[in-house]
N, C-alpha and C positions, 0 to 999 in steps of 0.2 A: 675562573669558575671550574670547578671538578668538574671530572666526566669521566664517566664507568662505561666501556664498549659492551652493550648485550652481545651481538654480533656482528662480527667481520668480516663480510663474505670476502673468499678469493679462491683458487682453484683444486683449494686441497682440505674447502671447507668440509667438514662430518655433518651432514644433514640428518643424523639418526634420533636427533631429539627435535625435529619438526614432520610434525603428521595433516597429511589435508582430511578435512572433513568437509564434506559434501552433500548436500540436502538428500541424497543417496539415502543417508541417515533414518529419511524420514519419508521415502518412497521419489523422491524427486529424481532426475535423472540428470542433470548438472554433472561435469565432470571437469575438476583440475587436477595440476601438476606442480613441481615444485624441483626445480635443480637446479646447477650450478653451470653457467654459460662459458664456454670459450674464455672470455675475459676475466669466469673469474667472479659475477655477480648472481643472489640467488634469482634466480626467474621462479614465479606464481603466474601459470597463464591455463587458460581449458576455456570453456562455455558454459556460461548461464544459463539457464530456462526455466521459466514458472512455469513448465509444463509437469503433472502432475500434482501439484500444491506445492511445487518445487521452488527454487531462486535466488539458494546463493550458494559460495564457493570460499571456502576459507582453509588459511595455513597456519597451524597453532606451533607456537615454539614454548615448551616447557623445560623450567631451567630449576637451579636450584634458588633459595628464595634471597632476592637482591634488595637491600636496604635501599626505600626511599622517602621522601617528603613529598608532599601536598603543593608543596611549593616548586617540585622538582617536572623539570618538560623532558617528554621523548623527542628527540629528534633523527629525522630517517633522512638517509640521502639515497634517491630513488631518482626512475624514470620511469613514470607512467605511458596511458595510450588515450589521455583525455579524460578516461571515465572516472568517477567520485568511487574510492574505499571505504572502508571503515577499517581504523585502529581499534585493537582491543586488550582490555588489559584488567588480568584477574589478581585478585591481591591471598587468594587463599585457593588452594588446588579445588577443597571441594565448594565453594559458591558455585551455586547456581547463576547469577546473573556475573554480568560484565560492565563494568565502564567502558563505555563509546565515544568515538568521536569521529566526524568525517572527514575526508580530507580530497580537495579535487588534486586530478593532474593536467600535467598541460603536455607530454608530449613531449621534455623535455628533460634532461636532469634536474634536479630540484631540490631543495633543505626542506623538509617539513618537520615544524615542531608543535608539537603537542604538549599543551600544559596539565600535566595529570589532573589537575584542579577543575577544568572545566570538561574534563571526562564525567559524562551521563551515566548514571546507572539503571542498567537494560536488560530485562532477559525476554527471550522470543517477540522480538518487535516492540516492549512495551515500555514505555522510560517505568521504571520505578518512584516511586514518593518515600526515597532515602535520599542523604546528601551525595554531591560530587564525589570524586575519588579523596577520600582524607584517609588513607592508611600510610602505615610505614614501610609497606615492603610490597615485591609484586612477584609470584611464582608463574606468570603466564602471560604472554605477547601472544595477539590473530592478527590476522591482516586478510580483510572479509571485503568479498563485493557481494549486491544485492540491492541492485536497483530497480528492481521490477518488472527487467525484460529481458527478451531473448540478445545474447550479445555473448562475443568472443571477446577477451580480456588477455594484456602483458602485463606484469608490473617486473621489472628491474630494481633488485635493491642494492645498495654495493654497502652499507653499514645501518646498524643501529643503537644511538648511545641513550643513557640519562644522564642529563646537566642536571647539577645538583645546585640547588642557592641556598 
């Protein structure tokens, strides 16, 4: 099966086309971070808080636009700290909404794969009444927490590809 590397983190990654946004945005007070550890892997870690109408924390990597299918999965090789993410994934710079998916961790290294297929279309909390993700191409990767509470967050990523079918 094909597979296209989005990104590879290791210690001499350019992180100059991944930006965090943070409910900051929007008067919230939430703050993350996003760099390259020791080893070599990107870290996405800060604090949550729906304090202010505040509550979540995200790291957007925009790239140039990558050929895919409907039928094609993301898969991350990460290490979380237990708590449930969201993957996101825009298929045209200027949409408004995103295709969603969640995805728990455990605390451990881990493969998560995402079938772009059963990515949700979302904008500000709301699923939309459009289909799943059915485009050919994706100009945008998030990787979003926002569970509803106050909480401190790690995520470790050490790659992320599209398998193609």
């Amino acid at each position: 099966t094909p597979t296209d590397t989005l990104f590879d983190f290791n210690k001499n990654s350019d992180l100059s086309l991944w930006n965090i946004v943070d409910d900051r945005v929007m008067g919230g007070i939430s703050q993350s971070f996003f760099k390259i550890t020791d080893e070599g892997h990107g870290k996405f870690y800060g604090y949550v808080t729906t304090e202010r109408n505040g509550g979540f924390s995200s790291v957007d990597y925009d790239f140039e636009t990558v050929k895919v299918s409907p039928t094609s999965k993301i898969k991350i090789k990460l290490k979380g700290d237990g708590k449930t993410f969201q993957f996101r994934v825009k298929a045209f710079a200027y949409d408004r909404h995103n295709y969603i998916k969640e995805f728990d961790t455990t605390g451990e290294w881990q493969t998560v794969e995402i079938e772009l297929s059963e990515m949700e279309p979302s904008w500000r909390r709301n699923t939309l009444k459009i289909a799943n993700f059915n485009k050919d191409k994706m100009t945008r990767i998030t990787v979003l927490i926002a569970n509803g509470k106050k909480q401190n967050f790690e995520l470790l990523i050490d790659s992320i590809e599209i398998v193609k079918s």
